[in-house]
C-alpha positions in Angstrom: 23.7 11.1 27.3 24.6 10.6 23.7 22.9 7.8 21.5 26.8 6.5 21.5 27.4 6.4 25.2 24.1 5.0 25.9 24.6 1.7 23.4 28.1 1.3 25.1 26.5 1.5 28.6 24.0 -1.3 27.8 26.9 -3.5 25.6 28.7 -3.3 28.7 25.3 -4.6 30.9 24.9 -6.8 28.3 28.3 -8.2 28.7 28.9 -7.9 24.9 31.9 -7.0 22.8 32.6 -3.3 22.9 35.7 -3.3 20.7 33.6 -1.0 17.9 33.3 1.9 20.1 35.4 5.2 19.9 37.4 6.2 22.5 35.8 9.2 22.8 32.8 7.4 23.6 34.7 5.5 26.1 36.3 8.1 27.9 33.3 9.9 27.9 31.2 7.4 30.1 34.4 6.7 32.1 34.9 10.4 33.3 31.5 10.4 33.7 31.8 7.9 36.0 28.9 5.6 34.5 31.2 3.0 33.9 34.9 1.6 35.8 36.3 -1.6 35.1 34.0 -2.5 32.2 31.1 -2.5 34.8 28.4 -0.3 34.9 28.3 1.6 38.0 25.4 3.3 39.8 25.4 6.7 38.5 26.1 5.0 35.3 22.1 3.3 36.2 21.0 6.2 37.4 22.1 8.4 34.0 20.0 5.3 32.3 16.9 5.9 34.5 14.9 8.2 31.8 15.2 5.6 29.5 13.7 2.4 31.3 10.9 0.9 28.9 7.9 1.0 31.3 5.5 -1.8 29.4 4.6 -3.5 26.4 1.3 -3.2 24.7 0.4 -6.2 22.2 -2.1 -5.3 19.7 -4.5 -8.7 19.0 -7.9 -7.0 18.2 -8.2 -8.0 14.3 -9.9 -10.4 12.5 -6.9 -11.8 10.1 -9.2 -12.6 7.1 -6.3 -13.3 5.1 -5.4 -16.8 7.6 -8.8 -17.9 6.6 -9.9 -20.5 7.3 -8.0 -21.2 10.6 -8.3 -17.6 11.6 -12.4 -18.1 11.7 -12.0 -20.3 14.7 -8.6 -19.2 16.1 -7.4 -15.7 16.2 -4.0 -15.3 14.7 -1.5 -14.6 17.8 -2.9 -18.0 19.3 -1.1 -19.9 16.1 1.6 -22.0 17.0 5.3 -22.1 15.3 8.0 -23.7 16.6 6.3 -25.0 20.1 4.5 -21.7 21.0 1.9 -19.4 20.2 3.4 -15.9 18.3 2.1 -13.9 21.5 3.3 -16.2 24.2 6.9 -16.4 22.7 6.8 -12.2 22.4 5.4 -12.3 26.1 8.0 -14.9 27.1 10.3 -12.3 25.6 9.5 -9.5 27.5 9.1 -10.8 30.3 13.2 -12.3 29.7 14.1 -8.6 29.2 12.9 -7.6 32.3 9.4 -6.2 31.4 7.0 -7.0 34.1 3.9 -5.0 32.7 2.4 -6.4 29.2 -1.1 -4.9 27.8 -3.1 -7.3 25.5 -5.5 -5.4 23.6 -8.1 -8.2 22.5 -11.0 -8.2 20.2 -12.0 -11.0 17.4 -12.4 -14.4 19.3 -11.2 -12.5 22.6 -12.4 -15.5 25.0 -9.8 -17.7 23.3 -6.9 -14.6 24.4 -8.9 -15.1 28.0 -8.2 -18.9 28.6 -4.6 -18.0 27.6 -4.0 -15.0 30.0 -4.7 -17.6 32.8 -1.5 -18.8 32.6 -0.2 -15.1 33.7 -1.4 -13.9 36.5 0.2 -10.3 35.8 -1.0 -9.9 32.1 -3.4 -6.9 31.5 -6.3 -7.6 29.0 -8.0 -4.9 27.5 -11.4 -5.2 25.3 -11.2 -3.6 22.0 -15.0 -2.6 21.7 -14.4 -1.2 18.0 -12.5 -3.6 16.7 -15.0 -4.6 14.0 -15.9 -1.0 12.6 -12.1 0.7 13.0 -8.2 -0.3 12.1 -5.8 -0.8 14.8 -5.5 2.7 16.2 -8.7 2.3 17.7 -6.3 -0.5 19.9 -4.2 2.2 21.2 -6.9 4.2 21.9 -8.3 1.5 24.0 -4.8 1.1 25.5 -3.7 5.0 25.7 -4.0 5.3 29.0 -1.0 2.9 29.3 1.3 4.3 26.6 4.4 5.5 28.1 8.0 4.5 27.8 5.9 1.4 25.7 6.7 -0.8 23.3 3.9 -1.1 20.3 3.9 -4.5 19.0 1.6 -6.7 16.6 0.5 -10.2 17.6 1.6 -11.9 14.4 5.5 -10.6 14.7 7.6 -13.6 15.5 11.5 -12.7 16.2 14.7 -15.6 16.4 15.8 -13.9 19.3 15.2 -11.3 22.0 14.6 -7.9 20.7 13.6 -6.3 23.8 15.9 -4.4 25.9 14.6 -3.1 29.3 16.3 0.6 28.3 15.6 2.4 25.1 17.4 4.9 24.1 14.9 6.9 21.5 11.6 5.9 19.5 12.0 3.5 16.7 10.1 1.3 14.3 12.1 -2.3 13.1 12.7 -2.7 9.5 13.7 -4.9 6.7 15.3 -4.4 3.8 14.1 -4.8 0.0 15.9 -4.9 -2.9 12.5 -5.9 -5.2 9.2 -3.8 -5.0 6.9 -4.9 -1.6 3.9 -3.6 -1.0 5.0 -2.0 2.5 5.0 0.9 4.5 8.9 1.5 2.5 11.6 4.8 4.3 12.1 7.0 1.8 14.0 9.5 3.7 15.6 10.0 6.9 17.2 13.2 8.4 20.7 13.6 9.6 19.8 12.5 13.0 18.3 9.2 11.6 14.3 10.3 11.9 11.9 9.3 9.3 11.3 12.1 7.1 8.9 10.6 4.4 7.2 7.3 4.6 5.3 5.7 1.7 2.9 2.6 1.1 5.0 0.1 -1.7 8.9 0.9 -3.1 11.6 -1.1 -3.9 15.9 -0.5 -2.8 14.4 0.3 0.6 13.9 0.1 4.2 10.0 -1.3 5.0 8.2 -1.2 8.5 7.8 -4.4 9.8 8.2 -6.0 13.8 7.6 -4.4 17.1 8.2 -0.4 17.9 8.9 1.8 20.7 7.2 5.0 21.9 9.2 6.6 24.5 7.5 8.7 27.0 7.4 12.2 24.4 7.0 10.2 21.9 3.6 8.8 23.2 2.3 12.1 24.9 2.5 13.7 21.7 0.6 10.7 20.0 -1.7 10.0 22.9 -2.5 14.0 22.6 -2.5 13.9 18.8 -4.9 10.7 18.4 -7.7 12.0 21.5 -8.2 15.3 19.4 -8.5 13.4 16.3 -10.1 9.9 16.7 -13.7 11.3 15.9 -12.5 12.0 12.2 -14.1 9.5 9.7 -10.5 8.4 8.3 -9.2 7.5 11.8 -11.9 4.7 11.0 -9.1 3.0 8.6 -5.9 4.1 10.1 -3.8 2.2 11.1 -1.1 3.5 13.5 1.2 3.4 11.0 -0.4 6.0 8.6 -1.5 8.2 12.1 2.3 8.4 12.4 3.2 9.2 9.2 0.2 11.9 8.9 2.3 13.9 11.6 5.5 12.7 10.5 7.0 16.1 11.8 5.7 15.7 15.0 6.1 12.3 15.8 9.8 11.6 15.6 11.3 7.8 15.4 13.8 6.4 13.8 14.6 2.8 11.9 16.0 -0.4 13.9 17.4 -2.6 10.8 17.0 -6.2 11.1 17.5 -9.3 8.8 14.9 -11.4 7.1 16.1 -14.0 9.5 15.2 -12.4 12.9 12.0 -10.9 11.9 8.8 -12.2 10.6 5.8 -11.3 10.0 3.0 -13.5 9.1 0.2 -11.9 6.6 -1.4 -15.5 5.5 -1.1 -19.0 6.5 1.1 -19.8 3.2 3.6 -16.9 4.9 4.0 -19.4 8.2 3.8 -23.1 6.1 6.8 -21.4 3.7 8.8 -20.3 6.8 8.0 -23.5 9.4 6.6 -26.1 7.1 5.3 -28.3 10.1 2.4 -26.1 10.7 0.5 -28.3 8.5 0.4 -30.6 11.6 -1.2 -27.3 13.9 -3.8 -26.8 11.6 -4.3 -30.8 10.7 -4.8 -31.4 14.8 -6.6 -28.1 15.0 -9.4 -29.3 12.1 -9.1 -32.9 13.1 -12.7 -33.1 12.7 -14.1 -33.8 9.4 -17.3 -31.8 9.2 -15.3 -28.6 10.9 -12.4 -28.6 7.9 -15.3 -28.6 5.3 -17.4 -26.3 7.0 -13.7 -24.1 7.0 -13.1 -24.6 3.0 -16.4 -23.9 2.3 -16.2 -20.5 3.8 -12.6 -20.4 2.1 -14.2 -17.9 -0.8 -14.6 -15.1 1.7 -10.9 -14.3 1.2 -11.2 -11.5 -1.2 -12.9 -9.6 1.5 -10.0 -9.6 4.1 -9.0 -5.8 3.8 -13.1 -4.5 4.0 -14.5 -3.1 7.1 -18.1 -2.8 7.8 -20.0 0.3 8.6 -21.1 -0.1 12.3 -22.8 2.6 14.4 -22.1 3.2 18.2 -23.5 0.6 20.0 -25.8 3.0 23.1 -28.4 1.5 25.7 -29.4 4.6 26.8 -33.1 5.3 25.6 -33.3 9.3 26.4 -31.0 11.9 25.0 -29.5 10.5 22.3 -28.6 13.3 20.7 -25.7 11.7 18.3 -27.6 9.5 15.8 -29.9 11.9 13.9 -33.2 10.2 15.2 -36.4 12.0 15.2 -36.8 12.7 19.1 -40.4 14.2 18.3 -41.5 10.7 17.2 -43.6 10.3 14.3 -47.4 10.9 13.7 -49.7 9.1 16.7 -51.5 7.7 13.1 -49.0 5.8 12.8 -48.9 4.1 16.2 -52.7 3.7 15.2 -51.9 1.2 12.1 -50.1 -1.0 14.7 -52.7 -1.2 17.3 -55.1 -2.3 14.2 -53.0 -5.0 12.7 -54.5 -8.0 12.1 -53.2 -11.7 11.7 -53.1 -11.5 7.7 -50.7 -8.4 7.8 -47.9 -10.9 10.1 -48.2 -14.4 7.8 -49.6 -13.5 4.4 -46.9 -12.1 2.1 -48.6 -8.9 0.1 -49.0 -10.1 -3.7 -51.6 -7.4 -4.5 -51.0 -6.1 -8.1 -49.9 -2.6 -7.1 -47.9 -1.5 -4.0 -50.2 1.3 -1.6 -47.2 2.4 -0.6 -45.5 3.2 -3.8 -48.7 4.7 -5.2 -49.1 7.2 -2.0 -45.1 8.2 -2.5 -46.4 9.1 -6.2 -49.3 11.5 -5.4 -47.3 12.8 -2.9 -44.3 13.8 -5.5 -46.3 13.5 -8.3 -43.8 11.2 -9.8 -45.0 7.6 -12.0 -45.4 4.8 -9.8 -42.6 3.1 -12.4 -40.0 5.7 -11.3 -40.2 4.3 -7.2 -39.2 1.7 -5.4 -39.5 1.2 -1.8 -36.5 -0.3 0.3 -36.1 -1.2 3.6 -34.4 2.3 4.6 -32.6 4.9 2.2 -29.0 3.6 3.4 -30.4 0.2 1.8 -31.5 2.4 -1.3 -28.3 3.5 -1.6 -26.7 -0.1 -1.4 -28.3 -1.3 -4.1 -27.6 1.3 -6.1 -23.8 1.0 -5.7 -24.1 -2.9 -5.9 -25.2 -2.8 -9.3 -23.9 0.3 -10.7 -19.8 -0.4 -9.6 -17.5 -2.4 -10.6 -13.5 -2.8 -9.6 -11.9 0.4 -9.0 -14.5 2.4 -10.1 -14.1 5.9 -8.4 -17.1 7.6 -6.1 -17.2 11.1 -5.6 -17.9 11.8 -2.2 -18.2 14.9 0.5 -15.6 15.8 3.0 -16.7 15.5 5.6 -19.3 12.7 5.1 -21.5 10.2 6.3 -18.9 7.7 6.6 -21.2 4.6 5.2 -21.0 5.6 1.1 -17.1 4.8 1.9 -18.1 1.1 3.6 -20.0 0.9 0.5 -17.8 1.2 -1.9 -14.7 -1.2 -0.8 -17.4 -3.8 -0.3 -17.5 -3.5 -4.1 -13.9 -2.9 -3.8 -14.1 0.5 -5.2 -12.2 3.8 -4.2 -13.6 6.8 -2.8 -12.6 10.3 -4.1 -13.3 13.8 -2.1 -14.6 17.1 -3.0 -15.1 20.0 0.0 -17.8 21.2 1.8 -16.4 24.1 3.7 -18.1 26.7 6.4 -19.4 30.0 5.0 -20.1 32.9 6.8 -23.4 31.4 8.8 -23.6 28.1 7.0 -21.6 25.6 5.5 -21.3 25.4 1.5 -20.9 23.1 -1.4 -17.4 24.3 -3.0 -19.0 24.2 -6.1 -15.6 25.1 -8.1 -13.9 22.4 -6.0 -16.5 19.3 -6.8 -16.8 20.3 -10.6 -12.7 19.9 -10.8 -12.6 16.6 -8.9 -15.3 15.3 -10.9 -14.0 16.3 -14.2 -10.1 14.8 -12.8 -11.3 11.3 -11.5 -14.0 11.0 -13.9 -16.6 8.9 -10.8 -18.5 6.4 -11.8 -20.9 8.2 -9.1 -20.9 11.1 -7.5 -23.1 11.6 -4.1 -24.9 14.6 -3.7 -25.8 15.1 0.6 -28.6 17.4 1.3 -29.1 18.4 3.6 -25.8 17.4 4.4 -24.3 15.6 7.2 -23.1 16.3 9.3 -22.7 20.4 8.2 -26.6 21.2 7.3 -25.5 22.7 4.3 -27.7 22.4 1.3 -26.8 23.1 -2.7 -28.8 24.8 -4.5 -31.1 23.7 -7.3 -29.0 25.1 -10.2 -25.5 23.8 -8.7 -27.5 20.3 -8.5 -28.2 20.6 -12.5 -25.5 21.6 -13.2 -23.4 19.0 -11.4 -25.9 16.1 -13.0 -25.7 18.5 -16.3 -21.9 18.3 -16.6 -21.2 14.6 -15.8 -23.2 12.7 -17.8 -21.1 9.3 -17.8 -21.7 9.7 -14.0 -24.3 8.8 -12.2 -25.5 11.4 -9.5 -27.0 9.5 -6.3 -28.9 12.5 -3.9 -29.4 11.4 -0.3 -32.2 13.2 0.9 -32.0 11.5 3.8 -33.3 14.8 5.9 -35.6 16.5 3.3 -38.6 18.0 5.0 -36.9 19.0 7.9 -36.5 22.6 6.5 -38.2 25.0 4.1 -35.6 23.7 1.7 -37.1 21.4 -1.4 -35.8 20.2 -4.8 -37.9 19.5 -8.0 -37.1 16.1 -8.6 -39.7 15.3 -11.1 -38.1 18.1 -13.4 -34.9 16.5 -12.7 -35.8 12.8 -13.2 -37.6 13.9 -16.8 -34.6 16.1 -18.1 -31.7 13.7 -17.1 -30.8 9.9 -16.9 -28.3 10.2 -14.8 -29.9 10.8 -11.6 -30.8 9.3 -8.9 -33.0 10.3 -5.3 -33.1 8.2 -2.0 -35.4 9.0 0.4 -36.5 7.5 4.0 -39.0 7.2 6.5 -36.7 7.8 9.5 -35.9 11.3 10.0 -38.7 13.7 9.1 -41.5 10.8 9.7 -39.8 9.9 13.0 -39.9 5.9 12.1 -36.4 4.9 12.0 -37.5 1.5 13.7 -39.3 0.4 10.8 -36.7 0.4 8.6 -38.4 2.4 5.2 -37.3 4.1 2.7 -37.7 4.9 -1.2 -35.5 5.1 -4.3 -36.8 7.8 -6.9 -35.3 7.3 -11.0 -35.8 6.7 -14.8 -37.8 3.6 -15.1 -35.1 1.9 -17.3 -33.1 2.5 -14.1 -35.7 0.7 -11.9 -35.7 -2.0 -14.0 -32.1 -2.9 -13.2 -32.1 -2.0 -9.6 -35.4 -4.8 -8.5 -32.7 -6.8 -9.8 -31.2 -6.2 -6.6 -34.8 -5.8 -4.0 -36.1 -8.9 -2.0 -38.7 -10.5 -4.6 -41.1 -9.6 -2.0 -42.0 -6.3 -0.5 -40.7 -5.3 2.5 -42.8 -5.3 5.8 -46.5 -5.2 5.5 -47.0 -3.4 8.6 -44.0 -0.9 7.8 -45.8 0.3 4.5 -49.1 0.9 6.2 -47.5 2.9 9.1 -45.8 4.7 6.7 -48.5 5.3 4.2 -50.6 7.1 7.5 -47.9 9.3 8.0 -47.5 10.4 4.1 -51.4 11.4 4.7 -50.7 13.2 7.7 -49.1 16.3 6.2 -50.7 18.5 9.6 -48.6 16.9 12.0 -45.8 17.0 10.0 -46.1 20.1 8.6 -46.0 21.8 12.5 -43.2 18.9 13.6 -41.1 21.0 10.6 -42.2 24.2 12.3 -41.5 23.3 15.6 -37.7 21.7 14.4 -36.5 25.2 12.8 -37.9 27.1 15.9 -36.4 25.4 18.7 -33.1 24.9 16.2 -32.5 28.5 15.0 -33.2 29.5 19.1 -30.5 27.3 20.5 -27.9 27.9 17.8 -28.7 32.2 17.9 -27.9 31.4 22.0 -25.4 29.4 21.5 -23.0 31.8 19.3 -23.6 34.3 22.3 -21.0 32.1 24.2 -17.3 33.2 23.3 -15.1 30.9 21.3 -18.4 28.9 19.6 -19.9 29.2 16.2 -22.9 27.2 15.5 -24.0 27.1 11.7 -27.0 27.2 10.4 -28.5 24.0 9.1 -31.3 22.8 7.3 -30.9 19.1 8.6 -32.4 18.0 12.4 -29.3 18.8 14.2 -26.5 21.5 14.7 -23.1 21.4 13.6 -20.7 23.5 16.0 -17.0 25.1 16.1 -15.2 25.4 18.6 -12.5 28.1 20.7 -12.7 30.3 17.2 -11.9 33.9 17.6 -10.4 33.8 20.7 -8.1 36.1 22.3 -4.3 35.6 23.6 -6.0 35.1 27.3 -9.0 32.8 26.4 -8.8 29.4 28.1 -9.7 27.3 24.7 -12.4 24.4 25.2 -11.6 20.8 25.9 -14.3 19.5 23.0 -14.1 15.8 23.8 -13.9 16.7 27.7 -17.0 18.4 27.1 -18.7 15.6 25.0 -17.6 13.6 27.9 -19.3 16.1 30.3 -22.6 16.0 28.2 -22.7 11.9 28.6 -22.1 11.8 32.0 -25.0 14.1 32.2 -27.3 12.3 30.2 -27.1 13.6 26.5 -24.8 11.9 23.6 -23.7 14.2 20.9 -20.9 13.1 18.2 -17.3 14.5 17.3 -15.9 15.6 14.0 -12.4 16.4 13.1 -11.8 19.3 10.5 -8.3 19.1 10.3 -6.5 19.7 13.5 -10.0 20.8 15.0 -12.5 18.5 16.8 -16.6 19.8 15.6 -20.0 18.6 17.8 -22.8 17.9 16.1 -26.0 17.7 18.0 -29.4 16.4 17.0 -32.4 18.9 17.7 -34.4 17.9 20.4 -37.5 18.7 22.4 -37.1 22.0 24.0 -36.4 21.0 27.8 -33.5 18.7 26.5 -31.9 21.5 24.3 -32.6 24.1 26.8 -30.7 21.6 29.3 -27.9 21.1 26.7 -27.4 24.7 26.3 -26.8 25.2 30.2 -24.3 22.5 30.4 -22.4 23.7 28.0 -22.5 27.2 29.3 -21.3 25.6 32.8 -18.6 23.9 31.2 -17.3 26.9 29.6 -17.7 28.9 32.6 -15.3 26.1 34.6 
C-alpha cells in the first residue's frame, strides 16, 4: 500500500472530504477492493492491519526548572490550561482515537502522576529511576520494552485538536514552521521520499521539531536495538531522544508532520502558557493560595539559571559484596586505620581542630616531600577537583577533557556553565594510549581554560608518560593543567610532582584517600600546587578542616607504607593473571592497566562463523550472579570495565564469563 492510498483509506474512515485525491489513487484502492461505495471494506482493514498504532508512551520524568517556581511543587504535565491538565487532555486524546494502551514514564514529583493515574484504571506507570542523572532517553529506556507501533510524546505538548489516528502510515516527528531564527531542533534536509536527512540545533526559514512522534514497529526495533548497545556511553547521559535520532539519522528513518502554530504548543516556561492562556494566573494564584508557600517559591526563584544542568549521580547499589563497577578498594585499607577509630575519644567528635598546623597535611609533605604551603586537604579528590574548577572558570570557558572519561569533570563544568572539549585516548597494541598528537592540536584549537590530565586513566588504565605530561603543561601555559591521580599507587607507575610544581605554575595534582588506601567512606583527599595557587583555592575550603577522625585514619595509613606496599603487589598480580587468562578466550582483548580494574573489548578478531557476545546480556549475567561490572561505549562498541578484586571473586568472574561464552 502506497502512502497515497493509505491517507485516502483513512479520509474515507474518517468520513472526510476526499475530492484532493488522484484517480489513480482512487482506482487503485477500488480494484483493490479496500474500498466500494466510499466505505471501507474488510480487506480494505485488513490491508491497514500493519499499520495499527499499538500504544502511546508519555514521557513525564523531568524536573522543568524553567516553570520554576510552580514546577518545585507541581510537575509540569499536572498544569492546567483550559480545564485540564496537558497529560490528561493528550490521554483523553488517545484514548478518543481509539488507543487503549498509554505508558506514563514518571520521575520528578512522581506521587503527584500516581494520585492522577487513579482516575484510569488501564494507565501504565513506569518509574524513571534515572531521571535526575540522564536526559529523556533514559525514559525510553525505562519504557523500551513497550515501544512498538508507539507514539513518543512529551508531557508539556498541548494540541487544539486530535492528532492521533489509531493507523499510521510511516514514522514521523510534528513540526512547525519558522520564518525568524529559534533555537530548535530546525530540518535542514529531507530526501525525495520525505525522510530527514540532516537535522540541526537553531536555524531560521525552516521546519523545527516540536509535538508528539511516532515510531512504527522498524522504526523502534532499530532504536530499541540502537539505544540497548549504546546507553552505557557517557553522552547518552545528555541525550535527549532527539539528538539519539539524529546521531543515526541514516538508520532511523522518519519523516515531518507540518502543523500550525495554532494546533501545537509547546510550553518551555510559565510565561509560554500565561502568553498563550492568560487565565493561568488563576491556576497558579489557587495553587500558591498560601502566603508563606508563594514566598518560600520566589525566594527559590534565583535557581532558574540552572534549569538546563544535570548533576553527576552514581548508580545507586545495595548489594554490599562484589561490586565490581565503582572502583572501590575491595582489599580494604590498613587494619591501622580501623585502630584510630576504635581509639577515638569524645574530643575528636565535638571539638573542632584549631591546632596551628594540620598532622595531616604535614604527613602528605614528608611523604612527597612537597612544602606544607603547596597542600591542602579536601574532603575527597572529586571535591579537589570542584574547587578548583569553581574558582578557576568562568562562562564559556572551554575544558579539555579525555574521551572516554570519568563523566563528573563534564557535571562540573556546566555547573559553572562551561563547555567541555575532547581529545582521544585510544587502544594500543596491549594498552590504551594518550594520542599525544591529537590532545596537543585540540588544545592549541580551543585554547582550554583547563585541560585534565587522567592517570591512570579511567576507565582505560592507560598512563602518559612523564615527558608527554611536561610537555603538555610546557606548551599551554595560559592553561591550567589539573592531573587526577585519583589511582596513583596502584602500579609501579609514579610522577615527580615536586619537579613539576617547582618548574611550572600552571599545574595542578589531586589526590585521594579512597582507592589505593581503601577509605572511600571517609571521604579524603588532597590538592597539591604553587602556593599563590593555594591561597586562592581556601578561598573555596570549609573554614574548618575536614573530619578529625578522617585525618587521623588517614595519617595511619600514610605511615603504613608495608601494608600498602604488598596490597600494590598483590593488585598487579591477581590483575595481570586474570587479564593474561582472560585474552585466552576468543573474541576478548583485555588491556593492560595501571589503575585497580580492567578495561575489556569485546567479539574482536572474530571469524565469519563466530557467534559474537551479547556484552550487556553478559553484564546482566554477571549481576544476576552476584558481581556488578560497568559498560562503556566506543563508538558502535559496548567495553566492560571491572574492578580488581580478591582472588576467589576474580577467579569466579573469570568462569562466568567463560560459561557465558561457551552458551
Amino acid at each position: 500500500m502506497t502512502e497515497q492510498e493509505f491517507d485516502y483509506i483513512m479520509a474515507i474512515r474518517r468520513n472526510e472530504d476526499v475530492s484532493s485525491f488522484n484517480k489513480d489513487t482512487v482506482l487503485s484502492c477500488t480494484k483493490a477492493g479496500w474500498v466500494k461505495n466510499n466505505k471501507v471494506t474488510a480487506d480494505g482493514m485488513d490491508a491497514l492491519a500493519p499499520y495499527k498504532v499499538d500504544n502511546a508512551i508519555i514521557m513525564a520524568a523531568g524536573r522543568s526548572r524553567r516553570c520554576m517556581p510552580l514546577s518545585n511543587y507541581l510537575p509540569k504535565g499536572l498544569f492546567e490550561i483550559k480545564g485540564d491538565t496537558m497529560v490528561e487532555r493528550q490521554i483523553k486524546q488517545l484514548h478518543d482515537a481509539g488507543i487503549k494502551q498509554i505508558i506514563l514514564v514518571v520521575g520528578y514529583l512522581k506521587e503527584r502522576y500516581y494520585e492522577m493515574a487513579k482516575k484510569y484504571p488501564e494507565l501504565i506507570v513506569i518509574d524513571n529511576t534515572e531521571w535526575e542523572e540522564k536526559n529523556n532517553m533514559s525514559s525510553l529506556y525505562a519504557a523500551k520494552d513497550y515501544l512498538k507501533a508507539s507514539y513518543v510524546c512529551c508531557s508539556d505538548n498541548w494540541f487544539a485538536h486530535n492528532v492521533y489516528r489509531d493507523y499510521v502510515y510511516d514514522s514521523y516527528y510534528g513540526c512547525l514552521y519558522s520564518d525568524e531564527f529559534c533555537n530548535e531542533y530546525c530540518v535542514k534536509g529531507l530526501d525525495n521520499r520525505g525522510y530527514m536527512t540532516e537535522v540541526k540545533k537553531g536555524g531560521e526559514k525552516s521546519w523545527y521539531t516540536i509535538g508528539e512522534a511516532f515510531f512504527s514497529k522498524s522504526f523502534s526495533e532499530k532504536f530499541v536495538d540502537l539505544m540497548v548497545k549504546e546507553y552505557y556511553d557517557p553522552e547518552m547521559k545528555y541525550m535527549l531522544w532527539d539528538d539519539f535520532q539524529i546521531k543515526h539519522i541514516t538508520e532511523l528513518l522518519m519523516k515531518i508532520k507540518r502543523y500550525d502554530d495554532s494546533e501545537c504548543k509547546e510550553f518551555d516556561t510559565t510565561d509560554d502558557i500565561l502568553q498563550f492562556y492568560p487565565n493561568f494566573k488563576e491556576f497558579i494564584e489557587q495553587f500558591f493560595q498560601e502566603d508563606e508557600l508563594i514566598n518560600s517559591t520566589q525566594r527559590i526563584s534565583y535557581l532558574s539559571n540552572y534549569s538546563d544542568t544535570k548533576q553527576y549521580s552514581v548508580v545507586a547499589t545495595e548489594q554490599l559484596t562484589g561490586r565490581m563497577h565503582v572502583n572501590e578498594n575491595l582489599f580494604g585499607p590498613s587494619p591501622k586505620c580501623l585502630d584510630v577509630l576504635h581509639n577515638a575519644v569524645n574530643e575528636d567528635l565535638y571539638l573542632y581542630d584549631l591546632t596551628r598546623e594540620d598532622e595531616l597535611a604535614i604527613e602528605v609533605s614528608k611523604m612527597t616531600e612537597i612544602p606544607i604551603d603547596s597542600i591542602f586537604i579536601h574532603s575527597g579528590s572529586s571535591d579537589v577537583i570542584k574547587t578548583i574548577m569553581t574558582i578557576v572558570l568562568n562562562k564559556d570557558d572551554i575544558v579539555l577533557i579525555s574521551d572516554p572519561a570519568w563523566n563528573y569533570y563534564k557535571s562540573v563544568c556546566e555547573l559553572r556553565h562551561a563547555k567541555a572539549a575532547y581529545y582521544n585516548v585510544v587502544p594500543g597494541k596491549d594498552s590504551y594510549e594518550f594520542d599525544m598528537k591529537n590532545l596537543l592540536s585540540e588544545a592549541k584549537r580551543v585554547k582550554p581554560r583547563i585541560i585534565v590530565i587522567t592517570t591512570p586513566h579511567n576507565p582505560t588504565g592507560a598512563v602518559i608518560s612523564r615527558n608527554d605530561l611536561e610537555k603538555v603543561i610546557k606548551e599551554n601555559p595560559t592553561s591550567l593543567v589539573i592531573v587526577d591521580e585519583a589511582y596513583l599507587g596502584l602500579s609501579t607507575v609514579t610522577y615527580d610532582a615536586k619537579f613539576l610544581l617547582n618548574s611550572y605554575n600552571n599545574v595542578v595534582f589531586c589526590r585521594t584517600f579512597s582507592k589505593l588506601y581503601g577509605l572511600a567512606g571517609i571521604r579524603m583527599g588532597y590538592g597539591l600546587c604553587n602556593p599563590m595557587a593555594k591561597q586562592v583555592f581556601k578561598l573555596d575550603l570549609n573554614p574548618f578542616r575536614v573530619s578529625n577522625i578522617g585525618r587521623k585514619v588517614c595519617i595511619a595509613a600514610l605511615q603504613d607504607k608495608t601494608y600498602y606496599s604488598n596490597l600494590t603487589n598483590t593488585i598487579i598480580k591477581i590483575k595481570d593473571n586474570f587479564i593474561s587468562e582472560i585474552n585466552k578466550i576468543k573474541g576478548i582483548k583485555a588491556y593492560k592497566s595501571a589503575a585497580n580494574f580492567i578495561f575489556i573489548h569485546f567479539n574482536e578478531n572474530l571469524g565469519e562463523s563466530d557467534k559474537e557476545i551479547d556484552v550487556q546480556v553478559l553484564k546482566d549475567y554477571l549481576s544476576e550472579n552476584g558481581y556488578l561490572t560497568r559498560l562503556w561505549t566506543e563508538g558502535s562498541h559496548l567495553s566492560m570495565r571491572i574492578t580488581v578484586a580478591p582472588q576467589p571473586d576474580m577467579d569466579k568472574v573469570l568462569g562466568l564469563i567463560k560459561e557465558f561464552v561457551n552458551k
